[in-house]
N, C-alpha and C positions, 0 to 999 in steps of 0.2 A: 220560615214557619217554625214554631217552637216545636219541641219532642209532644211538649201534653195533645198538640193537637193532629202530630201526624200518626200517634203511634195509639196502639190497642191493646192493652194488657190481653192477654189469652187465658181463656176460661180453663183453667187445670186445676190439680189440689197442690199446687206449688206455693199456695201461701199458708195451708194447715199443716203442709208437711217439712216448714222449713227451707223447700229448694229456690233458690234463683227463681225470680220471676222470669218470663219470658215474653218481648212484645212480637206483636205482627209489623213487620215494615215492608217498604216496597221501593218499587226501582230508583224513585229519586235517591231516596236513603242510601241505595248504593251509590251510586253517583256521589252526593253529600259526603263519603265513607273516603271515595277514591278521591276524592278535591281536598280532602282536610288531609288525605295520607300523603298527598303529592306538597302540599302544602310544608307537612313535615321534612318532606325530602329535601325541599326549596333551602330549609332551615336550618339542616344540618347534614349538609353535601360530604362532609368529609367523614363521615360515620360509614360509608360505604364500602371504604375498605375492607372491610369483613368479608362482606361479597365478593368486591372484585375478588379479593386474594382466595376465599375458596371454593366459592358455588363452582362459577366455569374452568378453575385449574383441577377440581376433581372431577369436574366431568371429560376434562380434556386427557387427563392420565388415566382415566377409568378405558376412555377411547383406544387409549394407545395401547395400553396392554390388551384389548380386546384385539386390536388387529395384529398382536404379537403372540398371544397365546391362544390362539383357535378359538376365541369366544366372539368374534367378530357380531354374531346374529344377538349379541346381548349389552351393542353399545345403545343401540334405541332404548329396549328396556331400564338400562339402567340412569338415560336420561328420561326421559319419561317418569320410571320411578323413582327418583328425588323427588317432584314433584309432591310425592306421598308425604315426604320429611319436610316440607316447606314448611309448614306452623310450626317444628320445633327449631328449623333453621332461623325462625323469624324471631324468638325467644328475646335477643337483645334491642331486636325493633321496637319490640311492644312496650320494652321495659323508657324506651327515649320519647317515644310518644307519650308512655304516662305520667313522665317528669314534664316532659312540657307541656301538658292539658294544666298540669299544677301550677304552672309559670316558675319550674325549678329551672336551674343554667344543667345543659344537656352534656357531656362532655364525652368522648370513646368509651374510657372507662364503665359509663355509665350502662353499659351491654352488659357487661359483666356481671352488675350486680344482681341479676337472678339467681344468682350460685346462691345467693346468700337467702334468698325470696325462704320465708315461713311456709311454703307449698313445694319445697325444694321435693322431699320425698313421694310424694304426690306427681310433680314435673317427671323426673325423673320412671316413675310406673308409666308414666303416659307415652313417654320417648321412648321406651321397651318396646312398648306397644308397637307405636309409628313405623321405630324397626323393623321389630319381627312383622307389621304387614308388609312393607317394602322386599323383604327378603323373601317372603311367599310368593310379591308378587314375578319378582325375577325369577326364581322358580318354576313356578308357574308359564313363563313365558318363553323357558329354556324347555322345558316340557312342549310347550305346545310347538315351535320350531320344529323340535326333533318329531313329534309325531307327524307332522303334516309333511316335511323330508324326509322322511324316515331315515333319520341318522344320517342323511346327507349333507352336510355340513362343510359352507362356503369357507375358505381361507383365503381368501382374496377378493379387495373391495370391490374391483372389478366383476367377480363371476356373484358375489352376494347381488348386486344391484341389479345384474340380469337376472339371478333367482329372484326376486322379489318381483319386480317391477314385469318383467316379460314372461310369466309363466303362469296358468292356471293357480296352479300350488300357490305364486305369491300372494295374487290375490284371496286365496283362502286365509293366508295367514294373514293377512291386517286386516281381514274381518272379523276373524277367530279374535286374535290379538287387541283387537281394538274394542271388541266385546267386553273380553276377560276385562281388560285394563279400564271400563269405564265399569265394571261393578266395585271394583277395588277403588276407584275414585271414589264412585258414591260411598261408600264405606268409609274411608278417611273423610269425607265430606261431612258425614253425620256425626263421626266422635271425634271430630279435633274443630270446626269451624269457628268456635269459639271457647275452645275448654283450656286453650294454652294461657291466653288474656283472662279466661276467668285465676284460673290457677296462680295467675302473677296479681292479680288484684286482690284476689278472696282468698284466705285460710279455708279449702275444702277437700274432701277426698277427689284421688283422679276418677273413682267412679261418679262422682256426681259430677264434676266437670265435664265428662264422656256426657251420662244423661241429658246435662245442659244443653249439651253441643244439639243431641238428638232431635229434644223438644224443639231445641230454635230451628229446626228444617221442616220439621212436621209442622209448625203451624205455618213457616212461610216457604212452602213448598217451591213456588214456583219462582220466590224470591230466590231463594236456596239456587235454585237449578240454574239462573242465572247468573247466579254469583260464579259460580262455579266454573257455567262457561267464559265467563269475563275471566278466569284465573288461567283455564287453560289457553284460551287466545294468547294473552298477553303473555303468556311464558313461550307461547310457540313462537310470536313474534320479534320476545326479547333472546329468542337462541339465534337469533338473526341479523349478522353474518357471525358467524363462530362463536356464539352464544354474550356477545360482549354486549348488548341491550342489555341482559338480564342484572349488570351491572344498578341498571334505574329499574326496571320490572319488579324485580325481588323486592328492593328496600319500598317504593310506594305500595306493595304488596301488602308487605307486612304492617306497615305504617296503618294503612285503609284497614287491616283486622282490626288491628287495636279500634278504629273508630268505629267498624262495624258493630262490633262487641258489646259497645255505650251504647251503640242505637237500640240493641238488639235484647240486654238483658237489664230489667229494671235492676 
């Protein structure tokens, strides 16, 4: 089925005011998004490397020193929150996707050249961003541990897993925890879902990118919310076993943005 006939311009003042249009889509379109991103992956399997070599080798040294320097209670957070940095992780996906929708030859290198993208400084405000919320939200979640322990803090994987898993207290913290950490998602959800591909596509400020991002959740709310859960699934199922799925996770991840983003912004 063509775009004109599945998609719905949304009634905003986005075309007297210059911004990005934004359509209404729905679950096939994701579906369509992840089939043409998987698609991509099919095409150029050896661009992965990027992945392999540092999604899960930072998350796995992130691990190690957690269980060597007393931060044990902050390897979840800090795998979880990557998660927040996935769209600017994904930076060189999008740029291989949008060579090949062109029918250009795709090659490693071609990751790279968003260094050079005319939205660089723009890219760049936006990746601050992603940061500093990532880093709030580890924060945040080294706060909430110590409040709910009150400063009792497991050093051994051993006695962590019984704090957690067998103790009132545990169960407080991965509610608490899993609270915080889903308004922080929603959050990155709304200013990056597609501001990073607009940024690499369009000459615009990262505040409008950010706005773009916003508008395309507000009109497809429920699309949004889905999308979302589809990213967290597949990241929790691609850490599985020792995070080496994420190897394919990530890159159809990011691939599927890039085509979300066609669907999603006239």
């Amino acid at each position: 089925m063509s775009n004109e006939n599945t998609f719905t311009e949304t009634a905003d003042a986005a075309a007297s005011t210059g911004q990005p249009m934004v359509r209404k889509i729905g679950v096939t379109d994701l579906m369509d998004a992840l089939a043409k991103g998987y698609d991509d992956f099919k095409a150029n399997p050896s661009h992965l490397i990027l992945c392999i070599m540092i999604y899960p080798v930072v998350i796995l040294i992130f691990a190690r020193i957690g269980a060597g320097y007393e931060i044990l209670p902050m390897v979840w957070p800090l795998f979880s929150g990557l998660a927040l940095v996935g769209p600017l992780i994904a930076m060189g996906l999008y740029e291989m996707s949008r060579r090949r929708e062109q029918g250009l030859e795709v090659s490693l290198m071609d990751g790279f050249k968003v260094l050079h993208s005319p939205s660089i400084g723009a890219i760049t405000i936006l990746s601050l961003t992603m940061v500093a919320i990532f880093l709030a939200w580890l924060l945040a979640a080294k706060a909430i541990y110590r409040s709910v322990f009150s400063g009792g803090i497991a050093v051994e994987i051993g006695d962590f897993i019984q704090q957690i898993l067998a103790t009132a207290k545990g169960v407080e913290l991965m509610i608490v925890g899993t609270s915080v950490g889903f308004l922080f998602a929603v959050l990155v959800l709304c200013i990056s879902v597609v501001s990073f591909p607009l940024l690499l596509d369009r000459k615009v400020s990262a505040l409008t990118a950010a706005k773009t991002s916003a508008r395309v959740v507000f009109a497809n709310p429920v699309t949004m919310a889905i999308w979302g859960l589809i990213i967290a699934v597949l990241l929790f199922l691609g850490s599985l076993p020792v995070f080496v799925g994420l190897a394919v996770v990530i890159p159809v991840l990011g691939h599927s943005t890039w085509h979300l983003y066609r669907k999603v912004v006239a």
